[in-house]
Phi, psi and omega in degrees: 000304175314310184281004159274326154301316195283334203264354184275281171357287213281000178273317180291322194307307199289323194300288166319354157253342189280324157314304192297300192338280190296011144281321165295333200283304193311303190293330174290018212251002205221346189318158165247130200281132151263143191264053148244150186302141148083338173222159161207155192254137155284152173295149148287345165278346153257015164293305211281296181329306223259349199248039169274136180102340216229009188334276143343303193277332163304297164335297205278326179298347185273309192294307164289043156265303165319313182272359175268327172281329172273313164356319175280141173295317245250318168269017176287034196262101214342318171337293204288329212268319157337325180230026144282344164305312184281338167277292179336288185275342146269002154309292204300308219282332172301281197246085171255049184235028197255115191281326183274005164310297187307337178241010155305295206271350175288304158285338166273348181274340170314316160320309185268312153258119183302307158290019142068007182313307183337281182330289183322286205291354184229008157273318209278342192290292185325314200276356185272336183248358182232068195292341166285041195252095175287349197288318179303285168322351138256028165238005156281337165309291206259020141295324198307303200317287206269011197231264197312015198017064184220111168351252148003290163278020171279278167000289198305294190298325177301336173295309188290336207290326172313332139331309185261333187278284161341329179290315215251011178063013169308155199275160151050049170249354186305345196286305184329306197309330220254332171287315155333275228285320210295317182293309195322326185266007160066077149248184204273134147012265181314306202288323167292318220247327175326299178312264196337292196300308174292332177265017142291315184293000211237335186281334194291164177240290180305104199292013167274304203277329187301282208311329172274295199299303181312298150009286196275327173311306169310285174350286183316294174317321185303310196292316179298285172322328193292309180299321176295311162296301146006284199288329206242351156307309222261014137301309171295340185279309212284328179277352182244000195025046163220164163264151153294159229255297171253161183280332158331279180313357152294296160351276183269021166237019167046041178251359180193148167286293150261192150237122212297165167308126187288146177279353168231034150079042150257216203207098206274141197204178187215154180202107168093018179106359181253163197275157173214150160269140152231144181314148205245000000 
């Protein structure tokens, strides 16, 4: 009985390579050239064609392929960051309940492309296809936010993912609903995305994705100090009908208490009336 379970085992084990092998022989035999060295993306329709049935086992053979290439900080380079989108979105398109692509390719392509469409398009993809995910609907929040600027439609999505996270009993999520209304009444940027941005980092598991929210989180904190020092310079020109010489001297005319800490371990200084970071 035992050697009849090992040869059915060992019969599928063969199937199943013979399968991958001669799937691998077809695509390579069809890649569309990407112009980097060492990687190329397959059509998807003959990806879609050879992964019936087998949808999963692909999805995940595309993602190590994403992660050997991407995977290193040293390939995090605009180039190679240039074809994560098109990898991103034939991976989801193989498996598309596969949650963390989406918020992998959501958040780093955001790093590159600046004008955050990508990002957008391949969250919105995520949140059409995976509807119990709050987590997707809340980094399509704080793309709206902090990459598009555009409020409103953050407001909306932190609402759904507050919805959806409430739906699935997740603990202590009630804060979303209250970060919805909070943007919704148009408070500033910096005082909304710090909060947002430090309980991504404290939440996160994954040390790729920890390390881009501490990033942004530091940013976030930079923008903030600008706008704040800024404000208490052109306090001092109206009582002194000058700029100060140092930011020390706000200090000691007791227009600020201290002077905050630069967050990436520089040094906030000031010249011609303007805020400068210098190297420590």
């Amino acid at each position: 009985m035992k050697r009849k379970i090992l040869l059915v085992v060992s019969g599928l084990l063969l199937i199943s390579s013979a399968i991958l092998i001669r799937t691998e022989i077809l695509l390579k035999s069809v890649k569309v050239e990407v112009p980097v060295t060492g990687f190329t993306l397959p059509k998807i329709e003959l990806v879609k064609a050879v992964s019936i049935g087998y949808s999963e086992l692909f999805g995940d053979f595309y993602w190590l392929k994403a992660i050997q290439y991407f995977g290193d900080k040293q390939n995090y380079t605009s180039e190679r960051l240039r074809h994560l989108y098109p990898l991103v979105d034939l991976i989801t398109d193989i498996s598309p309940l596969f949650e963390y692509a989406y918020r992998f390719g959501g958040v780093t392509i955001s790093l590159l492309d600046t004008n955050g469409d990508l990002s957008e398009k391949i969250l919105i993809k995520g949140v059409k296809n995976i509807g119990n995910s709050w987590k997707i609907p809340y980094l399509l929040g704080y793309i709206e936010y902090y990459v598009l600027h555009n409020p409103m439609l953050a407001s909306v999505y932190y609402d759904l993912a507050g919805v959806v996270a409430e739906r699935s009993d997740e603990p202590d999520m009630k804060w979303l609903r209250s970060l919805a209304e909070k943007i919704r009444i148009d408070v500033e940027d910096t005082d909304v995305m710090i909060p947002v941005l430090d309980k991504m980092y404290q939440e996160e598991r994954d040390p790729i994705l920890k390390e881009k929210y501490f990033a942004r989180f530091r940013m976030a904190l930079q923008r903030r100090d600008f706008k704040f020092l800024g404000k208490k310079i052109e306090e001092f020109k109206q009582q002194y009908n000058r700029y100060p010489e140092t930011l020390n001297e706000l200090v000691e005319k007791k227009i600020i208490p201290i002077v905050p800490a630069e967050p990436f371990g520089g040094e906030y200084d000031i010249k011609d009336g303007k805020i400068i970071i210098k190297n420590k």
